[in-house]
TORZA-266627 format. One record per residue (C-alpha): x, y, z; residue number from 1; residue in one letter. Coordinates in Angstrom, 3 decimals. Example, Ala and Ser with C-alpha at 12.3 -4.5 7.8 and 13.67 -1.06 7.14 Angstrom:
REM residues 2
@x 12.300&y -4.500&z 7.800&k 1&r a;
@x 13.670&y -1.060&z 7.140&k 2&r s;
//
This chain:
REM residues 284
@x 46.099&y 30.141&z 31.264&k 1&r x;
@x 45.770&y 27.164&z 29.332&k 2&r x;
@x 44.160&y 27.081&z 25.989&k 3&r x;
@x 42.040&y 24.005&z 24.584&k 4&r x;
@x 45.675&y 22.790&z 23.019&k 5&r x;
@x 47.183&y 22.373&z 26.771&k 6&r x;
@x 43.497&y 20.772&z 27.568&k 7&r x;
@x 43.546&y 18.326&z 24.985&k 8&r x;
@x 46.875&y 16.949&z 25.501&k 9&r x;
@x 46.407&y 16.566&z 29.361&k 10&r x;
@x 43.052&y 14.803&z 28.435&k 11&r x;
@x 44.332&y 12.463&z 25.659&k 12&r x;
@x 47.229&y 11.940&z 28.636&k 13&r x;
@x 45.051&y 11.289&z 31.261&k 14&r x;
@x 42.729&y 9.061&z 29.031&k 15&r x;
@x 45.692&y 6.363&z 28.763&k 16&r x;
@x 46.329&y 6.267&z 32.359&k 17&r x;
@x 42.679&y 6.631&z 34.184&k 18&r x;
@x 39.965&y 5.234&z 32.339&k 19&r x;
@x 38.935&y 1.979&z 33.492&k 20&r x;
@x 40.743&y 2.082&z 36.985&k 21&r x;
@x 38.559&y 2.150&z 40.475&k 22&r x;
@x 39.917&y 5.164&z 42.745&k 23&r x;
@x 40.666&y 3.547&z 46.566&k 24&r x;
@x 41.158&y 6.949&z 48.343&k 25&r x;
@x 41.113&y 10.207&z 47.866&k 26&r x;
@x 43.007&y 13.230&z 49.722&k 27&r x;
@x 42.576&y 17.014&z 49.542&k 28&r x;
@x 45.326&y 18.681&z 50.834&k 29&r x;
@x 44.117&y 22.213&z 50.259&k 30&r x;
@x 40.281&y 23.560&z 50.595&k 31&r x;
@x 40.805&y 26.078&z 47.184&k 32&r x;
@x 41.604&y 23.134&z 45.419&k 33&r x;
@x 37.622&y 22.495&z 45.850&k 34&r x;
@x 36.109&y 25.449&z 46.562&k 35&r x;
@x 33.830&y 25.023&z 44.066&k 36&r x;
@x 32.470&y 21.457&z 45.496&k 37&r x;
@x 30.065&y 23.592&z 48.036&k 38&r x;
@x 29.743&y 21.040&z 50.330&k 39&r x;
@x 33.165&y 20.406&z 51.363&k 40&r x;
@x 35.574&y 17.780&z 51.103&k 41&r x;
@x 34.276&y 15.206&z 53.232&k 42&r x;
@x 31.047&y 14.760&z 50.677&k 43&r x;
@x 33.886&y 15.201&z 47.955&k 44&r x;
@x 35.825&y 12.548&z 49.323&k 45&r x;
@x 32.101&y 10.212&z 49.594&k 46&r x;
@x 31.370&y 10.477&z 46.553&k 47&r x;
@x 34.763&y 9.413&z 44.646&k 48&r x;
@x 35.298&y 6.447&z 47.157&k 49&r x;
@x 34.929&y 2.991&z 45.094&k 50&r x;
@x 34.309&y 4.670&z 41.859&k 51&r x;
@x 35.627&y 3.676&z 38.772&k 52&r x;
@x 36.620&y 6.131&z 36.166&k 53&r x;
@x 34.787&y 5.321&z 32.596&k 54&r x;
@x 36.063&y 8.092&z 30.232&k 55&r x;
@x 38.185&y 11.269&z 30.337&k 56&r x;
@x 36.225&y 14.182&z 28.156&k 57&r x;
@x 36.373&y 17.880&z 27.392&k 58&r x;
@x 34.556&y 20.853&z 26.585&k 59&r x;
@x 36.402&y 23.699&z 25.608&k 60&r x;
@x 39.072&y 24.368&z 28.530&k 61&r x;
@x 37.259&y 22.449&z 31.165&k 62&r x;
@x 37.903&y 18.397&z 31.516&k 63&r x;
@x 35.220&y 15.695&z 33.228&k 64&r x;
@x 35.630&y 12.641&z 34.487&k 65&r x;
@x 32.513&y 10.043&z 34.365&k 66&r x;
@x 32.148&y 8.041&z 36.726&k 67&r x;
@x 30.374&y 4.209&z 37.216&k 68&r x;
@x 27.985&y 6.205&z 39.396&k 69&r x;
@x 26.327&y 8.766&z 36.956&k 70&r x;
@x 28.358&y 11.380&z 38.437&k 71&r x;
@x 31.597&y 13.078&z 37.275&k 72&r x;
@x 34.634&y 15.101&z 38.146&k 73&r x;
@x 35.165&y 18.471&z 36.765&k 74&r x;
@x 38.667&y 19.614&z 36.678&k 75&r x;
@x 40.046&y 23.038&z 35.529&k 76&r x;
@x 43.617&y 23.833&z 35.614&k 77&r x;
@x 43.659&y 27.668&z 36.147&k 78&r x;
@x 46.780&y 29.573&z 35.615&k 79&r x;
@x 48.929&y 26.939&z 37.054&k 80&r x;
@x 46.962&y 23.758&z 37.729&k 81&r x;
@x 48.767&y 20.391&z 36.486&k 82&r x;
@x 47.031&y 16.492&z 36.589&k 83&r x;
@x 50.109&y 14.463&z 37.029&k 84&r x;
@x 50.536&y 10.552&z 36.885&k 85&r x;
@x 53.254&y 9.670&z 39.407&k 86&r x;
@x 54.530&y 6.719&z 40.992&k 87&r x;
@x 53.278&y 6.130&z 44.353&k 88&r x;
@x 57.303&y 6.290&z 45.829&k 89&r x;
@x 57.597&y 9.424&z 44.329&k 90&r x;
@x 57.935&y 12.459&z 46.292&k 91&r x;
@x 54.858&y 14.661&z 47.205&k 92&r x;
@x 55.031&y 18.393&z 44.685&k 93&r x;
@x 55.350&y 21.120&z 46.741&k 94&r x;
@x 52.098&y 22.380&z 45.912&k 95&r x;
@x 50.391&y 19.291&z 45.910&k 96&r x;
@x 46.514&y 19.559&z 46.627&k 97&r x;
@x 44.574&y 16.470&z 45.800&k 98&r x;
@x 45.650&y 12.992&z 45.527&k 99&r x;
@x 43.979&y 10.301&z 43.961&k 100&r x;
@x 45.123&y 6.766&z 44.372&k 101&r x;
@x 43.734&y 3.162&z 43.108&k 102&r x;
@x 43.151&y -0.283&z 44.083&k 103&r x;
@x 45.539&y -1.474&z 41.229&k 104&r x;
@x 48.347&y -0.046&z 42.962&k 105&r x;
@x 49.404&y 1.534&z 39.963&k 106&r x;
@x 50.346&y 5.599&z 39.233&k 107&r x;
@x 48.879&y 8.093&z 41.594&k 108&r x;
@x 46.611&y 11.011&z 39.532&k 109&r x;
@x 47.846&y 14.119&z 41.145&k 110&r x;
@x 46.446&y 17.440&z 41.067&k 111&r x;
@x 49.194&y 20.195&z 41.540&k 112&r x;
@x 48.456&y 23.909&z 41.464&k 113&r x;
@x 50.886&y 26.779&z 42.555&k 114&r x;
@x 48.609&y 29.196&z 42.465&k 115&r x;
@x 45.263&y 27.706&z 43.480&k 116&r x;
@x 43.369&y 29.029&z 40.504&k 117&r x;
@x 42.267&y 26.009&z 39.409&k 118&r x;
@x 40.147&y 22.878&z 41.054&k 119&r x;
@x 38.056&y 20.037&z 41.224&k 120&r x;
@x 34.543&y 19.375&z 41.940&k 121&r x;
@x 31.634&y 16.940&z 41.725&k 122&r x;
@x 29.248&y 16.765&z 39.880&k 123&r x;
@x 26.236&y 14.781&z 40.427&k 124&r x;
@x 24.569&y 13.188&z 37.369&k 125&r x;
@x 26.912&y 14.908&z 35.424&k 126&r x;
@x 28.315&y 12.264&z 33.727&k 127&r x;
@x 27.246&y 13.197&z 30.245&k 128&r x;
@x 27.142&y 17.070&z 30.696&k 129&r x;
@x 28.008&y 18.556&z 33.914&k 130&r x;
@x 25.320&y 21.123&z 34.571&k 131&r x;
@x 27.990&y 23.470&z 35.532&k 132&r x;
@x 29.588&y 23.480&z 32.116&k 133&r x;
@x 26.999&y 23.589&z 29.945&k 134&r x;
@x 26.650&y 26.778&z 29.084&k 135&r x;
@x 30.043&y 26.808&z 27.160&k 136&r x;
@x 29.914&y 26.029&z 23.613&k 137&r x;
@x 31.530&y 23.688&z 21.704&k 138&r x;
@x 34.894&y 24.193&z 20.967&k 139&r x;
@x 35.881&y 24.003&z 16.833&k 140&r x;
@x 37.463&y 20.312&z 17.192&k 141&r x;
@x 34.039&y 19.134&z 17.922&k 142&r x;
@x 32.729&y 17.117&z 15.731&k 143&r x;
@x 29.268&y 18.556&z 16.187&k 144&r x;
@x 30.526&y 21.855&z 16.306&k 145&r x;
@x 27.843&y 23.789&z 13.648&k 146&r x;
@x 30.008&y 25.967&z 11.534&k 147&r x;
@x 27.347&y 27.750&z 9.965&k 148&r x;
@x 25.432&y 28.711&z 13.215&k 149&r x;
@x 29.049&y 29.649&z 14.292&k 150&r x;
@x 29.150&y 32.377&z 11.361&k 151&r x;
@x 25.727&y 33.432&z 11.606&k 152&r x;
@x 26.477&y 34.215&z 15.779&k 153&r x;
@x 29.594&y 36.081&z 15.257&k 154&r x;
@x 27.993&y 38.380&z 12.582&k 155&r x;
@x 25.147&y 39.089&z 14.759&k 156&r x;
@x 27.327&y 40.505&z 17.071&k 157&r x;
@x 28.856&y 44.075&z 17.373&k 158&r x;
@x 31.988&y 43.737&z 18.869&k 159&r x;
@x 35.508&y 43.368&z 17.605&k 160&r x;
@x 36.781&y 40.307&z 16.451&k 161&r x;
@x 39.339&y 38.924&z 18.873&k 162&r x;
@x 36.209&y 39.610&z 21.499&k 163&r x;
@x 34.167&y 37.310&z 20.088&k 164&r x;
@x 36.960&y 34.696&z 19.782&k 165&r x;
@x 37.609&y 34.595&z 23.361&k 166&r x;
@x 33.608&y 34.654&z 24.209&k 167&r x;
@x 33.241&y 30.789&z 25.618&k 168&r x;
@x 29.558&y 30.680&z 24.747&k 169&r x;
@x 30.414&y 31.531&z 21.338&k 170&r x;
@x 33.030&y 28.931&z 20.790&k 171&r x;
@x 34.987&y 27.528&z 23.338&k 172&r x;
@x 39.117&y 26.896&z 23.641&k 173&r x;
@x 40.203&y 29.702&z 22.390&k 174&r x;
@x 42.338&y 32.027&z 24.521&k 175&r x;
@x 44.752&y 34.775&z 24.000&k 176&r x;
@x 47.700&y 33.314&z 22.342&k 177&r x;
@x 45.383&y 30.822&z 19.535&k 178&r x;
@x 43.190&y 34.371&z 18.837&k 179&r x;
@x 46.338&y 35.716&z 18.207&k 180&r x;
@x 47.717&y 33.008&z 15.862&k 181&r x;
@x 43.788&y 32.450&z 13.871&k 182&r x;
@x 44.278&y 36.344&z 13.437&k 183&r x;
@x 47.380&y 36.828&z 12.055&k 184&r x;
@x 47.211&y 33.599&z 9.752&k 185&r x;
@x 43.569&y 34.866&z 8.367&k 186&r x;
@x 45.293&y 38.273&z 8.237&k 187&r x;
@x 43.039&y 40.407&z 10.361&k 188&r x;
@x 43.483&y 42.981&z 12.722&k 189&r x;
@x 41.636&y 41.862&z 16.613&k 190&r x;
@x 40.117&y 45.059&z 16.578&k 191&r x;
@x 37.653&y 44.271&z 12.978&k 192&r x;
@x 33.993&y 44.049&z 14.157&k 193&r x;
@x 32.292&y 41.238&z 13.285&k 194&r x;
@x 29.268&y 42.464&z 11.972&k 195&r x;
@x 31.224&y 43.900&z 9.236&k 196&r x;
@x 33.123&y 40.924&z 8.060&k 197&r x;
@x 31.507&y 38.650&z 5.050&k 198&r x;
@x 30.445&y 35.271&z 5.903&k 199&r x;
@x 33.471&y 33.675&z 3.608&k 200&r x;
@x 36.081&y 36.144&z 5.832&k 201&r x;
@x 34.553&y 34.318&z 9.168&k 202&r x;
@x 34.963&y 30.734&z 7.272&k 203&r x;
@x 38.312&y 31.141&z 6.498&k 204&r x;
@x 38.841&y 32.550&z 10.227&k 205&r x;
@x 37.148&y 29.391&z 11.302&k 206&r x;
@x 39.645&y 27.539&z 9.558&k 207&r x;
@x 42.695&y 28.868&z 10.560&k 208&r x;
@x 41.069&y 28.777&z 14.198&k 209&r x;
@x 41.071&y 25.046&z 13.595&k 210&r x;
@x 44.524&y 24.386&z 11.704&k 211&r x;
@x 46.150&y 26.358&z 14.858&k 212&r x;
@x 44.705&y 24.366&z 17.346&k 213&r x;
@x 45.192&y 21.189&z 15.605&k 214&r x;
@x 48.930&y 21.961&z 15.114&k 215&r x;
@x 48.993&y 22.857&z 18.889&k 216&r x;
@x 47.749&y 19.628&z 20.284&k 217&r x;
@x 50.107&y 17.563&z 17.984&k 218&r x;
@x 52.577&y 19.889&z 19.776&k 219&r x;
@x 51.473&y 19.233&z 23.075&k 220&r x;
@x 50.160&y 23.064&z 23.665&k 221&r x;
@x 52.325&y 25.916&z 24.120&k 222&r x;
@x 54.959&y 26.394&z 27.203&k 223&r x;
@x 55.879&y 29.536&z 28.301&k 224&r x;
@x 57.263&y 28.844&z 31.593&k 225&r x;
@x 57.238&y 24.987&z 33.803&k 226&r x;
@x 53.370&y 25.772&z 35.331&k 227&r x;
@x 51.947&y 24.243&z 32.244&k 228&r x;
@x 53.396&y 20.087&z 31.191&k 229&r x;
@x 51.271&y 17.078&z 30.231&k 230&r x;
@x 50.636&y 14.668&z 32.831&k 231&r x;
@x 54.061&y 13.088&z 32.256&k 232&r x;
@x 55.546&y 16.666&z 33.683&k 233&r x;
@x 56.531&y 17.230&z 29.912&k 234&r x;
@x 56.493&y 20.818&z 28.209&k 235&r x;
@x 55.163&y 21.748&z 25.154&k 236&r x;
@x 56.402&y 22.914&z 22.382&k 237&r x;
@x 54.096&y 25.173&z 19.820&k 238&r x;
@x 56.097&y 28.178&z 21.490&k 239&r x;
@x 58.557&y 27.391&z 18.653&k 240&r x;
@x 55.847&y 27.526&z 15.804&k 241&r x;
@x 54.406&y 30.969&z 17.032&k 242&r x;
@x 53.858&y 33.556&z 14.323&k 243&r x;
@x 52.291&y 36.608&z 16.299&k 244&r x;
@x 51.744&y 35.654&z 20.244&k 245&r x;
@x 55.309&y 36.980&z 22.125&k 246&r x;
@x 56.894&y 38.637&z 18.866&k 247&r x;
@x 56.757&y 42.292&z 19.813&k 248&r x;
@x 59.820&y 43.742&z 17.994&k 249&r x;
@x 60.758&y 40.812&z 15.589&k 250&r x;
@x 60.216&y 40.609&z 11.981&k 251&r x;
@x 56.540&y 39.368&z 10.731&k 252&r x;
@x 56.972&y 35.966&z 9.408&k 253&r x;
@x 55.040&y 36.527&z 6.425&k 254&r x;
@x 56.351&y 40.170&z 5.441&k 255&r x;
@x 59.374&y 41.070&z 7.448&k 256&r x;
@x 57.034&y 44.135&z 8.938&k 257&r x;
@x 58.216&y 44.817&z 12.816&k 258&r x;
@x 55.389&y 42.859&z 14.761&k 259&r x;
@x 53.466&y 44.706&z 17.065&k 260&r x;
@x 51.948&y 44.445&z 20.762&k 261&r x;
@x 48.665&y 46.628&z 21.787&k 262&r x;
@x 47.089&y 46.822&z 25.014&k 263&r x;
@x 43.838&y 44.491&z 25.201&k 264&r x;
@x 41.423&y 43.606&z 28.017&k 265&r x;
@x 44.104&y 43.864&z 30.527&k 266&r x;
@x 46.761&y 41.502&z 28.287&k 267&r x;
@x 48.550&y 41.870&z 25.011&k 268&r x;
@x 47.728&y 41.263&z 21.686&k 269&r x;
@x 50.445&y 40.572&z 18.915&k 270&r x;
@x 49.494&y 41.504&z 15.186&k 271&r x;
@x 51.504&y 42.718&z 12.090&k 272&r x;
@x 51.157&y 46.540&z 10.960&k 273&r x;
@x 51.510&y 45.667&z 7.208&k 274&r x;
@x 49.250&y 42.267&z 7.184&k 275&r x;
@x 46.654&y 43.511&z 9.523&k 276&r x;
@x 46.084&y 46.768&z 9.028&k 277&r x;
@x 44.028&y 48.253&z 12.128&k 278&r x;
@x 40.488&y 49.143&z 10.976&k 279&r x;
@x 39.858&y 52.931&z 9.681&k 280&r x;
@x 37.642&y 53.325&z 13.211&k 281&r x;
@x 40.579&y 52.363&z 15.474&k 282&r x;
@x 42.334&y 55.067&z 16.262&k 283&r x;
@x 46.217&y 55.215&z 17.742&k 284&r x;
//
């Protein structure tokens, strides 16, 4: 799924190509695409009509689109959802399920999703804050993101480590493969509980939370396979910069140690054996 890296860089795309232009028509080609607009896409369709798009924003792995009305557009992209800017002429994606079109008769916003995880909604006076989103917190590239609260949280909390990473109304953006990456650069093992780590430990997590994700969005997210590309259809290309996500069986980067995959919450995490060492509780 994509991370707040793969977020970003379809926002900072989309904010190039959207913002300022009046939508003329809208068409939903598939009902999942907006299951979560409860009253259907007729009233979807109403409400986008004539408005103009004033900004393209983000919180954590969700986008929003305000509107000239007060209202906005929440997108989420799912496993395989994609927001592409195509040429009118161009041929429809096979799993094209909402088209957006505008009265300068420029690029078509596309929303593409082989899977139908992901969709769009409305919603109403939520061009600030959608309602529906607000209960995530900020993500770490947020400039009002409160580092200190951040630390205080995390140590109030008795859960392991790469948990609390992944908890969105802890901090937001972080998925599988950044936790991964913060981990192995701050050298700790997913499984450390937080309520045992020192205040400087979580800062210096913090910061290699942030250095990862920075270095991710310059490198337009990560690509694994063609369901996740920037709105140009472009992959990204952190994949080649990984250190622990994928390397089961290859040399640590740091060490040489034989990396490592374990089984977590239904996925895999990637750590070294040498450079984090699982706690003394953890048990094989």
């Amino acid at each position: 799924m994509p991370e707040l890296p793969e977020v970003e860089t379809v926002r900072q795309g989309l904010a190039k190509w959207v913002v300022g232009r009046t939508i003329r028509s809208v068409e939903v080609h598939h009902p999942r695409a907006i299951r979560r607009h409860l009253t259907g896409d007729a009233h979807f369709i109403a409400l986008l009509n004539g408005r103009t798009i004033t900004d393209v924003s983000r919180r954590g792995k969700y986008l929003w689109f305000p509107l000239d009305s007060g209202d906005a557009v929440i997108g989420h992209l799912g496993m395989s959802g994609q927001l592409l800017m195509q040429p009118a002429e161009a041929e429809d994606e096979k799993h094209l399920r909402i088209r957006f079109t505008f009265t300068d008769d420029g690029p078509e916003l596309r929303f593409v999703d082989q899977r139908t995880f992901g969709g769009l909604s409305v919603s109403e006076g939520g061009a600030d804050l959608p309602d529906e989103i607000a209960h995530i917190a900020r993500d770490p590239m947020d400039p009002l993101f409160d580092d200190e609260l951040f630390v205080a949280r995390l140590r109030a909390k008795h859960t392991e480590v790469k948990r609390a990473l992944l908890d969105q109304t802890l901090i937001s953006g972080v998925g599988n493969i950044y936790a991964d990456e913060a981990l192995w650069r701050a050298q700790l093992h997913g499984a450390r509980l937080t309520d045992q780590l020192t205040r400087p430990a979580v800062r210096r997590l913090l910061a290699h939370v942030r250095d990862v994700l920075a270095e991710a969005i310059v490198a337009g997210g990560t690509s694994f396979d063609e369901l996740y590309v920037n709105v140009n259809g472009e992959s990204g290309y952190f994949d080649r910069s990984l250190n622990a996500y994928g390397r089961e069986g290859q040399p640590c980067h740091r060490c040489g140690t034989i990396m490592r995959r374990e089984q977590f919450m239904n996925r895999s995490s990637f750590s070294c054996p040498r450079c984090q060492p699982r706690p003394r509780t953890i048990r094989r």
